[in-house]
C-alpha positions as CSV (number, residue, x, y, z in Angstrom):
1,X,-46.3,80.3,36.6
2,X,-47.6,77.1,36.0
3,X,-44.2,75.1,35.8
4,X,-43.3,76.8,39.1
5,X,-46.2,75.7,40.8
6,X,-45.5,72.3,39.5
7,X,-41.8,72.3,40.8
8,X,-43.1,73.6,44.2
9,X,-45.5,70.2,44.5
10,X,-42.8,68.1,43.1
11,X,-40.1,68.9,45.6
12,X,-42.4,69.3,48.5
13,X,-41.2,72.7,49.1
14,X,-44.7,73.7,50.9
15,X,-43.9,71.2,53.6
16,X,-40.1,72.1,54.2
17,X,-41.2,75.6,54.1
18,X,-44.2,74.7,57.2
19,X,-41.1,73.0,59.1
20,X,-38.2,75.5,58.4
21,X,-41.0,78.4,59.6
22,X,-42.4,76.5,62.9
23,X,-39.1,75.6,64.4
24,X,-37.6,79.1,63.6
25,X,-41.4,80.5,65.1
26,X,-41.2,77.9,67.7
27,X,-37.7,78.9,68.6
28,X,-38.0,83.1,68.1
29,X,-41.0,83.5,70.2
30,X,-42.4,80.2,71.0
31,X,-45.5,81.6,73.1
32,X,-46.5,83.2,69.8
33,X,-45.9,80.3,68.1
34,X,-48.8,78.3,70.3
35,X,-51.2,80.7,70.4
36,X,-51.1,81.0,66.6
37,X,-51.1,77.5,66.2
38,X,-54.0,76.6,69.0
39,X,-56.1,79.6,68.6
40,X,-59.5,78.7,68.3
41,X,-61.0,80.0,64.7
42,X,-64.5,78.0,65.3
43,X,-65.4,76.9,68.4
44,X,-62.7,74.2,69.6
45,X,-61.7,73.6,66.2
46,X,-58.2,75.3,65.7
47,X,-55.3,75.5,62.8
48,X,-53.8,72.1,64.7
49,X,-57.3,70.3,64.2
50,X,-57.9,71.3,60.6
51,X,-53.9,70.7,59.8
52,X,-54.3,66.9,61.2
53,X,-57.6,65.7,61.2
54,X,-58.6,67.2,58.0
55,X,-55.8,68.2,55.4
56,X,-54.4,65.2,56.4
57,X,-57.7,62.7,55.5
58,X,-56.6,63.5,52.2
59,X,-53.0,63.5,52.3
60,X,-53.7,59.7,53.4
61,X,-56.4,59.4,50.9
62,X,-54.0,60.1,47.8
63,X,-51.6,57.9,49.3
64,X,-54.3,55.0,49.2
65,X,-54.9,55.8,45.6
66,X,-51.3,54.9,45.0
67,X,-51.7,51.8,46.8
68,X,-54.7,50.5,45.0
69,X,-53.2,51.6,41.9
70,X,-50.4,49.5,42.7
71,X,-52.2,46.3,43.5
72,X,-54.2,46.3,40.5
73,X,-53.2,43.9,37.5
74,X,-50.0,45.5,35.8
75,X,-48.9,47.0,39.3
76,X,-45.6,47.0,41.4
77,X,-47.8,44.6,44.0
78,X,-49.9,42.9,41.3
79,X,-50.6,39.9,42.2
80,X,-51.4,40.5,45.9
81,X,-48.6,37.8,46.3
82,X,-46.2,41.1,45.8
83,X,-47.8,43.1,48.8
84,X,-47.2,40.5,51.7
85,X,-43.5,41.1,51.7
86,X,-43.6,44.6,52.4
87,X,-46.5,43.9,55.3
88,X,-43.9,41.8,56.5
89,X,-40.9,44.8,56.0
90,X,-43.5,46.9,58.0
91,X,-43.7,44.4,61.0
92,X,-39.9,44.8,61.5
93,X,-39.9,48.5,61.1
94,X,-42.2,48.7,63.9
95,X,-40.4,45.5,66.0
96,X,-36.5,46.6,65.1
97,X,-36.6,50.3,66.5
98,X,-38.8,48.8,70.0
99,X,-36.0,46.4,70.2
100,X,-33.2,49.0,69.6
101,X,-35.1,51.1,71.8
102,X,-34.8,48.9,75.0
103,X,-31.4,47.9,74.2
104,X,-30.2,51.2,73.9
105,X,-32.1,52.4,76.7
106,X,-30.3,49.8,79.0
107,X,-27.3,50.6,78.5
108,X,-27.1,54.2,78.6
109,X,-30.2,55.3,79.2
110,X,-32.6,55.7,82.4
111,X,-36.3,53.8,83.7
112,X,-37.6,57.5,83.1
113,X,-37.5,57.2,79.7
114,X,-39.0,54.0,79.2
115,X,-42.2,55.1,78.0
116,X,-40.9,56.3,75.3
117,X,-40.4,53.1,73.0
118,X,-43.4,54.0,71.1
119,X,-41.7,57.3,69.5
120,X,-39.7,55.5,67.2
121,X,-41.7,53.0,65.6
122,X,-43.9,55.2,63.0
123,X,-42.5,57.3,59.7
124,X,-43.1,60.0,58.5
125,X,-44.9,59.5,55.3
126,X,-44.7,63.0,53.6
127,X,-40.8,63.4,54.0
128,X,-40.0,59.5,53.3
129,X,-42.5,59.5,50.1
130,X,-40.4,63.0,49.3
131,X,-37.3,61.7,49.7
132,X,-37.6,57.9,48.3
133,X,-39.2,59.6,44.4
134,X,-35.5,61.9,44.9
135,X,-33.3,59.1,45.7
136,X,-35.3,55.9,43.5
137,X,-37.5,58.2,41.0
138,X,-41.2,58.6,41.3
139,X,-41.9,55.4,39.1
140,X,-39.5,53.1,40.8
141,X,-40.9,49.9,42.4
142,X,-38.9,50.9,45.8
143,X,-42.1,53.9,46.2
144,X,-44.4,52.2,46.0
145,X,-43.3,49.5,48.6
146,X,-42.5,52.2,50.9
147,X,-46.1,54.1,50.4
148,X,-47.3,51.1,51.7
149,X,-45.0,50.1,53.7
150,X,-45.5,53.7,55.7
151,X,-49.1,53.7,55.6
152,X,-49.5,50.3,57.4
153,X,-46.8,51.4,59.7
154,X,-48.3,55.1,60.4
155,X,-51.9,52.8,61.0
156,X,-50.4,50.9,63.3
157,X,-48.3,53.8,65.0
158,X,-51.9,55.3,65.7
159,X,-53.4,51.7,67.3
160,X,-50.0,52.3,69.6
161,X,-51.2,55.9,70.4
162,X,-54.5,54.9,71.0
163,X,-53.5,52.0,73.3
164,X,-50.4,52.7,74.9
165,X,-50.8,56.8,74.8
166,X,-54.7,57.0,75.2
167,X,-55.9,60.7,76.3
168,X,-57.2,59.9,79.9
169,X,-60.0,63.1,79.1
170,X,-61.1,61.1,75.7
171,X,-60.8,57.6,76.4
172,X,-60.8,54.6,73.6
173,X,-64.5,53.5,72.4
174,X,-64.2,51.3,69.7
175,X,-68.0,50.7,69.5
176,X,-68.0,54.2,67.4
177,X,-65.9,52.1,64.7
178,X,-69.4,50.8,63.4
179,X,-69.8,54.2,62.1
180,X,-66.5,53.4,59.9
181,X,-67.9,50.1,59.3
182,X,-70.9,51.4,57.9
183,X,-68.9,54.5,55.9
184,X,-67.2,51.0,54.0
185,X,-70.6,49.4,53.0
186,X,-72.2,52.6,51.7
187,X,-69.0,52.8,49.9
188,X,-69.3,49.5,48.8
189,X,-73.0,49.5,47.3
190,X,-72.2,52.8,46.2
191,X,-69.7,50.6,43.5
192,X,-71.8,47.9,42.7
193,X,-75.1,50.2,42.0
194,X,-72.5,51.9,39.4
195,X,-71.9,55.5,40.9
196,X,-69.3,56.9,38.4
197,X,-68.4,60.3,40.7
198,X,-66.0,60.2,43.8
199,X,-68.4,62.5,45.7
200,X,-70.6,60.3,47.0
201,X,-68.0,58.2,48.0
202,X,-66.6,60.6,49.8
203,X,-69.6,62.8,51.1
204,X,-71.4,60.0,52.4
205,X,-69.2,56.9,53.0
206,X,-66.0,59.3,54.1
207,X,-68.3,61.0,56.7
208,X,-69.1,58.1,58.3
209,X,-65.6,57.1,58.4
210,X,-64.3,60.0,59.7
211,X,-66.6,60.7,62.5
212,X,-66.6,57.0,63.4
213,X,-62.5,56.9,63.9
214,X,-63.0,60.5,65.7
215,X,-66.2,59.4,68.1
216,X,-63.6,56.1,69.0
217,X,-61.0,58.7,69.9
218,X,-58.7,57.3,67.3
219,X,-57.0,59.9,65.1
220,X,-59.0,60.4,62.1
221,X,-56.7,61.0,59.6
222,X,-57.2,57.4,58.0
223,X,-60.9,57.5,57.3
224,X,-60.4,57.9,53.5
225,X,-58.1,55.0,53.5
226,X,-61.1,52.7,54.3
227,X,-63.0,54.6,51.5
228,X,-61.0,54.9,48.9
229,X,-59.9,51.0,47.6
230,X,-64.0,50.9,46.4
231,X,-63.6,53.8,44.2
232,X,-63.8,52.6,40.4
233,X,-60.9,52.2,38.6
234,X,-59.1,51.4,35.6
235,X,-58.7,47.8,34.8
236,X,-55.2,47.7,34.7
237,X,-52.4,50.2,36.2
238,X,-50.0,51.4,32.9
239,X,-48.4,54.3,34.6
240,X,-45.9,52.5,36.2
241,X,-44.4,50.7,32.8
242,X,-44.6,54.0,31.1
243,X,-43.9,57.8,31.6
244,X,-46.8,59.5,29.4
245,X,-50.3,59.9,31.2
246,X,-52.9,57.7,30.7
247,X,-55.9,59.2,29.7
248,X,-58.5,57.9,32.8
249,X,-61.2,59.4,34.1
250,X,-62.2,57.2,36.6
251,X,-63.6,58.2,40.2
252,X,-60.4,57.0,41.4
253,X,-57.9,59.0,39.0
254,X,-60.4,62.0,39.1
255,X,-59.8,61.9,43.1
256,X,-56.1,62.1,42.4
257,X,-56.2,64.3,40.1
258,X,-58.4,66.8,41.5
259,X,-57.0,66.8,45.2
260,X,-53.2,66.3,44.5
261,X,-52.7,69.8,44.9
262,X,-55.0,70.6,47.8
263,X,-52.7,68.2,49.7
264,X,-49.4,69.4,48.3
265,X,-49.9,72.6,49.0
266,X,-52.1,71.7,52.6
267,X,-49.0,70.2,53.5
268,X,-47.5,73.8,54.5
269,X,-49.6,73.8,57.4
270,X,-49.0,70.9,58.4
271,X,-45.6,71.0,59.0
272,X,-46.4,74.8,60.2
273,X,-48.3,73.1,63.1
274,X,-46.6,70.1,64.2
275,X,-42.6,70.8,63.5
276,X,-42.5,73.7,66.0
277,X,-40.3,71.9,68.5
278,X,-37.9,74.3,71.0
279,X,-34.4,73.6,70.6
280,X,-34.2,72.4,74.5
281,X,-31.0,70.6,75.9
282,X,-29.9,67.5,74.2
283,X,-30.1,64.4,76.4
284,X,-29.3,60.6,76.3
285,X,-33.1,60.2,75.3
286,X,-32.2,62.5,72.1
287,X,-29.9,60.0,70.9
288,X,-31.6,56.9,71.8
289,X,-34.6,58.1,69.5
290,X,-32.3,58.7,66.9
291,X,-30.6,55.4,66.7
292,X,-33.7,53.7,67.4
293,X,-35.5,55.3,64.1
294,X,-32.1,54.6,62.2
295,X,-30.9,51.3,63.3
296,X,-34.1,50.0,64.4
297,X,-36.2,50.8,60.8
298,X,-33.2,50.0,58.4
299,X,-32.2,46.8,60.4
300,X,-35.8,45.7,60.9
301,X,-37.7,46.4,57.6
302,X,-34.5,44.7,55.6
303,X,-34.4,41.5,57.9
304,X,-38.2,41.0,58.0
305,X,-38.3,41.4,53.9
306,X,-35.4,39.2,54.1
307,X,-37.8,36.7,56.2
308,X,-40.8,36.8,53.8
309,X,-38.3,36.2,51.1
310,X,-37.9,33.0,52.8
311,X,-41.3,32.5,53.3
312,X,-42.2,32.6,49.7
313,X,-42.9,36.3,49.2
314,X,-41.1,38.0,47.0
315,X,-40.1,41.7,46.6
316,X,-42.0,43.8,44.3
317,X,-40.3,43.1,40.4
318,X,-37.3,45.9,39.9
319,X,-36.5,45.7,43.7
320,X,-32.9,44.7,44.7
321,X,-31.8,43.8,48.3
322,X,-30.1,47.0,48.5
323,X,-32.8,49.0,47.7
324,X,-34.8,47.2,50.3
325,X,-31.9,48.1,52.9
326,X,-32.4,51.9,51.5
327,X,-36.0,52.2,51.9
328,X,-35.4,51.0,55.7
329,X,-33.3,54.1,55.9
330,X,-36.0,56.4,54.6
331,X,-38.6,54.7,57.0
332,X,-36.4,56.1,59.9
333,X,-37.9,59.8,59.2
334,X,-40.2,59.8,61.7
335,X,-40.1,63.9,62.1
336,X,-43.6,64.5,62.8
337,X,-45.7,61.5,63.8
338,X,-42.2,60.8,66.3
339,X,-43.0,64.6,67.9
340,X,-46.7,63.9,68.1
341,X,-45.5,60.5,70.3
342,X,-43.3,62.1,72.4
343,X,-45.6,64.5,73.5
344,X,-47.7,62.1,74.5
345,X,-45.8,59.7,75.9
346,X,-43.4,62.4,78.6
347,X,-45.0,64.7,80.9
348,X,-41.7,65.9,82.6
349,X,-40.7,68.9,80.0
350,X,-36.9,67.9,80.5
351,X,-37.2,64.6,79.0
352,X,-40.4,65.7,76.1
353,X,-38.0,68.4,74.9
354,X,-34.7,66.1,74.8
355,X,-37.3,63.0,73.2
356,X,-38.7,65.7,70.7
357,X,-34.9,67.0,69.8
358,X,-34.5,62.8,68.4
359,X,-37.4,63.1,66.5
360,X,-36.3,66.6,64.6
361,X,-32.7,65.3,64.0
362,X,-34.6,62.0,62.4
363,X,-34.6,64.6,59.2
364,X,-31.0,64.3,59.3
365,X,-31.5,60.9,58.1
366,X,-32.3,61.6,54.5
367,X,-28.5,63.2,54.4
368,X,-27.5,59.4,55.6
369,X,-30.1,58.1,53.0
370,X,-28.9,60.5,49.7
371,X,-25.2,59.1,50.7
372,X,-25.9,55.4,50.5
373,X,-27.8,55.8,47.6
374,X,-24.6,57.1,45.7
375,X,-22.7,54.4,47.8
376,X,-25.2,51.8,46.0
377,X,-25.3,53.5,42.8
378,X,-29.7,53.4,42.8
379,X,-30.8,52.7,39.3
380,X,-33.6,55.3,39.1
381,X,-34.9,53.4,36.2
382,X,-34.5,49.7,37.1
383,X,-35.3,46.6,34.4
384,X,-38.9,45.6,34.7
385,X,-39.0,42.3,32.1
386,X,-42.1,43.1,30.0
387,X,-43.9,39.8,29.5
388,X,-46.2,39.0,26.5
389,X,-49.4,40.9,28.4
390,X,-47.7,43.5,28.5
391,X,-46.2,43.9,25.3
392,X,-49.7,43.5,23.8
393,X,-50.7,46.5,26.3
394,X,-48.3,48.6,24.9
395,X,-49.4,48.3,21.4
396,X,-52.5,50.2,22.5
């Protein structure tokens, strides 16, 4: 029983389950479909609500353990050095697809659809994190750049939201974003006065987060991601040179530990209440989303790493050009966080539905993705040079 819960988290099969079950519900009886998915359990607080702005706190906050993980000494982006290039991957995987966008648009497409250059430009970190551990393997270098490649990206997909797509009944106030400012120094102190358990942390600087992002009408779902990089830690990330576990019992690895399958299994409602998209006719706008999240991510993110190449930054040890190109690919899932966009940014239902068909054929992509990665020939297990640090660490 145990292994088969295991393979379930491993392959993400509550999430393609959520998906596969809201399009087919969205599609069978899609005003059965809404009410399920809107129906108010407490209040105004419905299945949607606790799908994204709280299952989805954590999914974020176990992808921030990654990332700190990863910039610690003996990680993929240790020294920091390692991290700028894919900041600067993530600034063309949000510029390429605008640019594709427009281009696209002016060709073939129509003014009407103009608002809709912001659909394109976030990924969808569940299914790209899925789909980069099958294609690279879960300890390759390319994962970890992605992780954080995607959670800048999604970040800065929600700033576009808030800006560009704002809710005219819960406008913008970032004077609420004290509150996260605040939820960051309690987290802070919390570390330097020594607190060895993750609840606090969480209880008390998390809170604060959350309700701060959520009072400035701006989605919620990163508030862990300010909390979490002040959670102790080991001193060193091993996990990544080698495949047993490391026995740590820090706040940070307890966090992981204890809420990985909360969130693996959490993600089943999440794709239950976001993938549920008709299957309305197929416009000019469909396609142009599409291209847009394919060209536009795999285009971008592999030019701009190209550029902080230049610059002096290199990729992540273990990383090749190709597999650079690859992960651009992946990025161009934007499934769910591209549906949530296009809802916002079309009123007409004609255009929302054709806009929302792009984003659901964006899953298509990791077909494209599992096909260049044979083309390649991906080493799953790429040659990381152990220098003498490390060889001494391994002795332990």
């Amino acid at each position: 029983m145990y292994k088969t819960i295991q393979l379930l988290r491993e392959f993400s099969i509550p999430l393609i389950t959520g998906v596969i079950a809201a399009l087919a519900w969205a599609n069978l009886s899609p005003e059965g479909y809404q009410a399920f998915v809107h129906y108010k359990i407490f209040g105004d607080i419905d299945l949607h609500f606790i799908a994204n702005d709280i299952i989805m706190v954590f999914f974020f906050g176990i992808a921030a353990v990654e990332i700190t993980q990863s910039v610690l000494p003996g990680g993929d982006l240790n020294p920091i050095k390692k991290a700028i290039n894919p900041l600067f991957a993530t600034l063309g995987g949000v510029i390429g697809p605008i640019v594709v966008f427009f281009v696209l648009n002016s060709i073939i497409g129509d003014p009407a659809y103009t608002n809709g250059w912001g659909i394109p430009t976030a990924t969808d970190i569940a299914l790209a994190w899925l789909i980069a551990r099958f294609i690279f393997g879960a300890k390759h270098p390319a994962v970890s750049f992605l992780l954080l490649l995607a959670i800048v990206d999604d970040a800065i997909g929600l700033g576009i939201i808030a800006i560009f797509y704002p809710d005219p009944t819960h406008p913008v106030q970032p004077i609420w974003l004290l509150l996260t400012v605040i939820g960051m120094g309690v987290a802070f102190i919390l570390r330097k006065v020594k607190v060895n358990n993750y609840w606090p942390y969480m209880i008390i600087g998390g809170l604060f987060s959350w309700f701060g992002l959520y009072k400035a009408s701006i989605h919620p779902a990163l508030a862990l991601v300010f909390i979490i990089p002040f959670l102790p830690h080991a001193p060193r990330e091993r996990d990544h040179l080698f495949e047993e576990d490391v026995d740590d019992h820090t706040p940070l690895a307890q966090f992981e530990h204890e809420w990985k399958a909360f969130v693996d299994f959490g993600l089943f409602v999440f794709g239950l209440t976001n993938a549920g998209v008709e299957f309305s006719g197929i416009g000019t706008i469909t396609w142009i989303i599409f291209l847009s999240l394919l060209l536009g991510k795999s285009l971008g993110i592999s030019s701009f790493a190209l550029l902080g190449e230049k610059f002096g930054f290199p990729l992540p040890q273990g990383m090749s050009h190709k597999d650079v190109f690859l992960v651009g690919v992946i990025a161009g899932l934007g499934l769910t966080v591209a549906l949530f966009v296009a809802g916002a940014a079309f009123t007409d239902p004609t255009i929302q539905g054709a806009a929302k068909m792009g984003a659901v054929f964006s899953a298509f992509i990791a077909l494209i993705a599992f096909v260049l990665a044979r083309f390649f020939k991906v080493n799953k297990e790429p040659n990381v040079t152990l220098n003498k640090r490390n060889i001494r660490l391994k002795m332990f």
